[in-house]
BAZAKOL-162481 format. One record per residue: y, x, z of N, C-alpha, C in turn. Coordinates in Angstrom, 3 decimals, decimal comma, always signed. Each point is the difference from the previous one (the first is absolute). Example, Ala and Ser with C-alpha at 12.3 -4.5 7.8 and 13.67 -1.06 7.14 Angstrom:
! residues 2
    nnorth     neast       nup   canorth    caeast      caup    cnorth     ceast       cup
    -5,690   +13,190    +7,800    +1,190    -0,890    +0,000    +1,200    +0,900    +0,000
    +1,050    -0,350    -0,720    +1,190    +0,820    +0,060    +1,090    -0,770    +0,730
! end
This chain:
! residues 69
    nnorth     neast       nup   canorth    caeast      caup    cnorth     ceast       cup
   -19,204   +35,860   +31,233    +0,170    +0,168    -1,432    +0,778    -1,188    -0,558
    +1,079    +0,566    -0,507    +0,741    -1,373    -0,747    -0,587    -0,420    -1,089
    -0,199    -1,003    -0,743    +0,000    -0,884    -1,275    +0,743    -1,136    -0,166
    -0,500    +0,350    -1,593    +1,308    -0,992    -0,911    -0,895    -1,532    -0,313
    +0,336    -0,624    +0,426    -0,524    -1,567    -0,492    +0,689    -0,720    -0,655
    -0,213    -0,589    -1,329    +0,937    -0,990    -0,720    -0,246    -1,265    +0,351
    +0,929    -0,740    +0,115    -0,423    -1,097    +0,764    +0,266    -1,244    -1,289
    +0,224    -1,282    +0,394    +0,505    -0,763    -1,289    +1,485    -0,126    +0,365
    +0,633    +0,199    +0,665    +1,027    -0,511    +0,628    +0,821    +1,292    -0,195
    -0,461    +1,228    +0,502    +0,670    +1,239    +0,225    -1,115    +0,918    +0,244
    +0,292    +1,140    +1,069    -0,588    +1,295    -0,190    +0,087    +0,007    +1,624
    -1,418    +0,983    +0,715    +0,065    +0,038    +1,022    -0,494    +1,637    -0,343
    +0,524    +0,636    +1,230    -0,170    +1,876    -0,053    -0,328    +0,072    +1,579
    -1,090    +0,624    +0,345    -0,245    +0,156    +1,243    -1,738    +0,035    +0,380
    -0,046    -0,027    +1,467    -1,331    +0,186    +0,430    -1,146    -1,060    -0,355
    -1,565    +0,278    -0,310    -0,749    -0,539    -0,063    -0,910    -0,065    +0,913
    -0,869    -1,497    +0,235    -1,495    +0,573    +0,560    -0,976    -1,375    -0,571
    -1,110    +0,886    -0,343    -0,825    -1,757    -0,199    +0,616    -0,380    -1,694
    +0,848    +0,726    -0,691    +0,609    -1,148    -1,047    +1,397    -0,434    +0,366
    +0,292    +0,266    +1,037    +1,216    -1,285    +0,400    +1,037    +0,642    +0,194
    +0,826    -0,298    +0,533    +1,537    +0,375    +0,559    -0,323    +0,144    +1,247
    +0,087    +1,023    +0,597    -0,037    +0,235    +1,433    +0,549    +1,306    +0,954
    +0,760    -0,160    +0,367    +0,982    +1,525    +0,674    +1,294    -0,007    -0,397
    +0,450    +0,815    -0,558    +1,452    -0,098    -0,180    +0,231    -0,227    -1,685
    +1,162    -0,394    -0,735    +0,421    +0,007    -1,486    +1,381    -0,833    +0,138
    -0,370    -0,682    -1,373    +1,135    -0,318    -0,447    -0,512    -0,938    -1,048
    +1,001    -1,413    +0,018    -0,123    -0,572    -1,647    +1,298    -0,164    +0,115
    +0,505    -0,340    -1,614    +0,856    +0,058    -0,286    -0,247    -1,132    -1,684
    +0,240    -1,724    +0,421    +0,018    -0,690    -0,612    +0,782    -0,183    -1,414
    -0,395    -0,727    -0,946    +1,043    -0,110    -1,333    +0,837    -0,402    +0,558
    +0,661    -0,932    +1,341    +0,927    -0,599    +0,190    +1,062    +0,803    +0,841
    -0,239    +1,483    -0,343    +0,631    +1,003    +0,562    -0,170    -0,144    +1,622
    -0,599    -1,160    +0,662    -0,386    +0,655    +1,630    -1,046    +0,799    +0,267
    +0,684    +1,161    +0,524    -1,546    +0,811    +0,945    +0,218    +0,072    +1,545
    -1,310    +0,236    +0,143    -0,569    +0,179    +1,432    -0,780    +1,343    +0,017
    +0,442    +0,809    +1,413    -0,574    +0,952    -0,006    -0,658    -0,065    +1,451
    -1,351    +0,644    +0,325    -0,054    -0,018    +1,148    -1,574    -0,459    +0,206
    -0,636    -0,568    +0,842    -1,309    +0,148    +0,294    -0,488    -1,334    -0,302
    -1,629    -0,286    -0,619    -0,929    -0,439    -0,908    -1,252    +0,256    +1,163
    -0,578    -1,395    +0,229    -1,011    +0,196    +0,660    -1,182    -0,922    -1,327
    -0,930    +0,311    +0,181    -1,364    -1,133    -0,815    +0,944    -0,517    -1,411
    +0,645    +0,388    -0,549    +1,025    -0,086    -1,239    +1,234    -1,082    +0,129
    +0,504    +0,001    +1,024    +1,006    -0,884    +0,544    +1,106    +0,815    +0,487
    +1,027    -0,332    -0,393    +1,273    +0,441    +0,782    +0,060    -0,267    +2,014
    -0,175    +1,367    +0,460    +0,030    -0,324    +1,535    -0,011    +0,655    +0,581
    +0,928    -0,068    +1,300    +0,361    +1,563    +0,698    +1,566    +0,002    -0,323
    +0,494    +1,094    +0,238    +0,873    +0,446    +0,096    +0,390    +0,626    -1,263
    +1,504    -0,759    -0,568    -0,024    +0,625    -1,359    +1,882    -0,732    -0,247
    +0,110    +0,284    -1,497    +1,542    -0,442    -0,067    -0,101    -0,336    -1,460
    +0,866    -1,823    -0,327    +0,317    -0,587    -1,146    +1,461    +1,022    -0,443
    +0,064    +0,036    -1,339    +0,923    -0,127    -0,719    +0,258    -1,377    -0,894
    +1,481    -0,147    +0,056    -0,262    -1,321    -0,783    +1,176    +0,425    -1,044
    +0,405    -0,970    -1,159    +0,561    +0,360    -1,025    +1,111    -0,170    +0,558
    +0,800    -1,107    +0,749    +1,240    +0,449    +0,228    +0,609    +0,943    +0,620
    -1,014    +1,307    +0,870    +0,410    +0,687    +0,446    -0,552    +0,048    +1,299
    -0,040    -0,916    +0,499    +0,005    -0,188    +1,503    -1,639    +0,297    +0,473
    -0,567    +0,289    +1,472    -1,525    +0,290    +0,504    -0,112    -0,682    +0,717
    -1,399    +0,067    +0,284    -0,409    -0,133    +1,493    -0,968    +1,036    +0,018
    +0,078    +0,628    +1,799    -0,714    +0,781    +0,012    -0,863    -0,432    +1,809
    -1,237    +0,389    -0,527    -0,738    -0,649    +1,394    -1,134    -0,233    -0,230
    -1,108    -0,845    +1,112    -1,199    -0,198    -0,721    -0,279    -1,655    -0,862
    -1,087    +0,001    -0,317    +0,312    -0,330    -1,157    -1,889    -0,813    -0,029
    -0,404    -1,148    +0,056    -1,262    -0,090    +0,358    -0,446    -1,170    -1,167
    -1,105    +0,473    -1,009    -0,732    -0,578    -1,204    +1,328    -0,496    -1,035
    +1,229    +0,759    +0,042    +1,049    +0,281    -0,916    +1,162    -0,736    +0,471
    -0,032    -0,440    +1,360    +0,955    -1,123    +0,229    +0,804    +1,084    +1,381
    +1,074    -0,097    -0,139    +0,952    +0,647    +1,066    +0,494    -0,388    +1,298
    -0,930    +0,709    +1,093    +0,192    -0,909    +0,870    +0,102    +1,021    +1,253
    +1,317    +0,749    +0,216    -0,109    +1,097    +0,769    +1,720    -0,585    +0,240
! end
């Protein structure tokens, strides 16, 4: 089941469990970067892909929000 979470920063759309971020979604920051892709215990992790404002990605995994694939 997807849900919508407002965050302070931006907006996250995607799976829950427990309250948290966990399974697959998406945020998508005021600073126009999103990340889509997998959320374990409410952390960015797993396998997923940045957008960044100039255009450019990375795509890969991705462990407690830091890119390291």
């Amino acid at each position: 089941m997807r849900h919508i979470l407002h965050l302070e920063d931006g907006e996250y759309v995607g799976e829950r469990k427990n309250g948290r971020k966990h399974g697959n979604g998406c945020i998508i920051w005021a600073t126009g970067l999103k990340y889509e892709g997998s959320f374990a215990d409410d952390q960015i992790w797993g396998y997923g892909k940045y957008y960044f404002q100039e255009g450019c990605a990375y795509e890969g995994e991705v462990e407690n929000g830091i890119m390291s694939g």
